[in-house]
N, C-alpha and C positions, 0 to 999 in steps of 0.2 A: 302721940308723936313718936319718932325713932328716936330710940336712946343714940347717943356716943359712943367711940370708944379711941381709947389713944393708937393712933398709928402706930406698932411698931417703938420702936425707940425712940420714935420723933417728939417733936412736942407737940403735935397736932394732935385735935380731936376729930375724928370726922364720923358721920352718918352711919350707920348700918349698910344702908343703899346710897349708892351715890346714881347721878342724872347722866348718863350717855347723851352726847349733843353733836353727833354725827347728824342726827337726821336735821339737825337747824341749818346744815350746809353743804350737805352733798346727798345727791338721788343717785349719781351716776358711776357705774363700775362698781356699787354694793351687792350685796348677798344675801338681800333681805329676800323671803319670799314673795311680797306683793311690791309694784311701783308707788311710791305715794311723791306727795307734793311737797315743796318747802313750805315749811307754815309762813305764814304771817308774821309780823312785829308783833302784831297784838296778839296773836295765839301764841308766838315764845311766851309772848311777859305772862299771858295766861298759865302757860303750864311750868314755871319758872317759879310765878307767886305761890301756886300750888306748892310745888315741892318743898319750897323752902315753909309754909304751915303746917306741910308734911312732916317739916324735925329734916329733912335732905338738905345738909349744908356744902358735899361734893359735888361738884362738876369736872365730868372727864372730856377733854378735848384733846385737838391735834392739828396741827399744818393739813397734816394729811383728808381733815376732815373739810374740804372746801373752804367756805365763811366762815365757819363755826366759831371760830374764836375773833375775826372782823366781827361779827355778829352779837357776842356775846360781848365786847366790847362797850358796845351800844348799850346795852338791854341790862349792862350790869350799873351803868351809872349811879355814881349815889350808893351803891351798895354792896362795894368791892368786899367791905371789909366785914361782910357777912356771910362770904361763900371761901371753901378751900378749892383751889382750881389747881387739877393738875390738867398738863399738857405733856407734848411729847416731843423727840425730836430726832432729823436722820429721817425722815420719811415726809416727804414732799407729792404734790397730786395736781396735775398740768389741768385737768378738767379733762384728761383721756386716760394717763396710767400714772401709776406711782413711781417717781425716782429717788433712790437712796443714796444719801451719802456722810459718813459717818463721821470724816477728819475731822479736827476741833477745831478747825475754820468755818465749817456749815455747821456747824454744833452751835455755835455762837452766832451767827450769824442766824441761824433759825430761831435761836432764843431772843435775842433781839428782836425780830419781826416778833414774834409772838408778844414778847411786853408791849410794842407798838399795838400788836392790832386789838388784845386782851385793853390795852390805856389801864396799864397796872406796874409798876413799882419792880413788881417781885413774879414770880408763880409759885408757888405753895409745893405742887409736886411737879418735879420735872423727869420721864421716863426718856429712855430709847426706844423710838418707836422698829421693833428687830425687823428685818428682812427673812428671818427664820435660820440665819447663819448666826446664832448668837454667841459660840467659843471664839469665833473668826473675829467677829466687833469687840467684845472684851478683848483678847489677848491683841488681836494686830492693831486694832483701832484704838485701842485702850480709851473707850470713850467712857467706863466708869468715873477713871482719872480726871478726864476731862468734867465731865458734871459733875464731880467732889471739890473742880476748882472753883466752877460755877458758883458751889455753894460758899465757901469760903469770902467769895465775893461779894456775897448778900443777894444774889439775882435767882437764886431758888431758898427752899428752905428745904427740901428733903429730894433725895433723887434713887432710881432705880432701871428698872428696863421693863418693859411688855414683851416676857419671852415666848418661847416654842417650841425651847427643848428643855429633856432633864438636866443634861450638864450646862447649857447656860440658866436655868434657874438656881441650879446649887451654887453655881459661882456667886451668881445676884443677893443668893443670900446671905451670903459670908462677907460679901465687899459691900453693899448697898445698903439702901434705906426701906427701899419699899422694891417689892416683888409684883408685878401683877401678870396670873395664869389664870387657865381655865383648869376647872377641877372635876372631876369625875370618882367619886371617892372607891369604884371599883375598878381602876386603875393604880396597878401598885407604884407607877411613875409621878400619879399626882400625888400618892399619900405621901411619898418617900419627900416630895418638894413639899409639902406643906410642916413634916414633919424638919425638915431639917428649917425652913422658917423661924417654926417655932422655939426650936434649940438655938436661934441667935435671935432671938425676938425680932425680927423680921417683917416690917407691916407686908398686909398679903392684898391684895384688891384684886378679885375676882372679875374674870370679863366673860361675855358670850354667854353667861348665867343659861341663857333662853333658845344657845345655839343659833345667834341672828333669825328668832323669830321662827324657828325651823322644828322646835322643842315638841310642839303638839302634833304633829307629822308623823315622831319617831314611835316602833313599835311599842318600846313601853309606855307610853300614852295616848295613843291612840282609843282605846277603848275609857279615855276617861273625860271628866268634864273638862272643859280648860282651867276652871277655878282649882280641881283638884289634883293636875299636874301641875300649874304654879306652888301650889302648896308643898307638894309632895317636893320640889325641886329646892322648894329652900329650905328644907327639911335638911336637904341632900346637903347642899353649900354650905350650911353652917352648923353643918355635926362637925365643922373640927375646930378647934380653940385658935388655930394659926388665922382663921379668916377675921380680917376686919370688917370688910365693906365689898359688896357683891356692887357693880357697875350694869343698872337696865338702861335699855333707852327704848325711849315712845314718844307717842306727839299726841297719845291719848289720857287727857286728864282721868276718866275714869278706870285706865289701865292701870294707870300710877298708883292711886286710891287701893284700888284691888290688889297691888304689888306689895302696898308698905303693911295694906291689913294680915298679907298669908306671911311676909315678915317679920310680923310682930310675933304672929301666929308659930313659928318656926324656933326664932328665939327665944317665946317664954316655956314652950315645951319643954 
């Protein structure tokens, strides 16, 4: 099973890998290379039971991600208080494109639909889901402020942003709870963000791990098995001490399986 590890300065523990759950609720306007279908109720709870005997106690959601969290609402009953669910918020998705809006009137107002549709209490982590302007949402939105009031209030336990630049990560790291970036450790933009994470203990949750599904395409692995570029990649993601928990998503039990083995495989290295 996947070890723990504490988020950060939070008091959470959560998974090595956490469950991306985009695909339980939107096909349309993604960036995944093939089309697939919404699973089933029973094929969620199938690959949901999975992860979670897997040692996978995160679930990453979002407004943005269609159902996903209507859906997971359902599917979590009875068992809320066995998974750490972050969500996000500021980014909204009509079922044609996405609309942002960051004042701490849709901030709160998105957090509330999300406990409704989640039928949960609290959420665990709660991000900014960025636009890619992330110094503009900090400073003019000041929506950290706003989800540190959030927290104060009992309706998160830990908050951060999903950025997309250097200088909104650094900021996230010095004001926030949790960071979540993509990392390429031969970029000296992500070591500089992971390092300065880790100089304020920082939780870090990895996204895109797989490049939405895109990974086995790219010229450095191309010539190789797929077993042996997943391995190889999480080799990559968790040679730095800043990371806690890489975010995959699939609807493939036996991807999963494969995922948390070259995982394990990565970390006891």
């Amino acid at each position: 099973m996947l070890p723990q590890t504490r988020l950060g300065k939070t008091d959470l523990y959560i998974s090595r890998l956490g469950l991306g759950t985009v695909k339980l609720g939107r096909n349309q306007g993604v960036k995944f290379p093939e089309a697939f279908a919404l699973p089933s109720d029973a094929e969620a709870r199938e690959l949901l039971s999975l992860a979670r005997d897997l040692g996978i106690n995160l679930l990453d959601t979002a407004p943005a991600y269609g159902v996903s969290e209507e859906r997971l609402g359902g599917l979590l009953r009875g068992e809320r208080k066995e998974w750490i669910i972050c969500s996000k918020a500021g980014e909204s998705f009509d079922g044609i494109e996405s609309h942002f809006d960051f004042s701490p009137e849709a901030l709160r107002k998105s957090l509330e639909r999300s406990l409704r549709q989640l039928r949960t209490d609290f959420v665990d982590i709660l991000l900014i889901h960025s636009d890619g302007n992330d110094n503009d949402i900090i400073h003019r939105d000041q929506v950290l402020h706003t989800l540190a009031q959030f927290k104060r209030e009992g309706w998160i336990r830990a908050f951060g942003m999903s950025t997309k630049t250097l200088p909104g990560g650094l900021l996230c790291a010095r004001e926030a709870d949790v960071v979540m970036t993509t990392y390429d450790p031969e970029l000296d933009a992500d070591r500089q963000l992971l390092d300065e994470c880790a100089a304020q203990n920082t939780g870090v949750l990895l996204k895109k791990i797989f490049n939405s599904g895109h990974l086995l395409n790219q010229p450095q692995t191309q010539n190789k098995s797929p077993r042996a570029a997943i391995e190889q990649q999480m080799q990559l993601i968790f040679s730095h001490k800043a990371v806690n928990s890489a975010i995959i998503g699939t609807l493939n039990c036996q991807h999963l399986r494969d995922n948390v083995v070259c995982a394990l495989g990565a970390l006891i290295a």
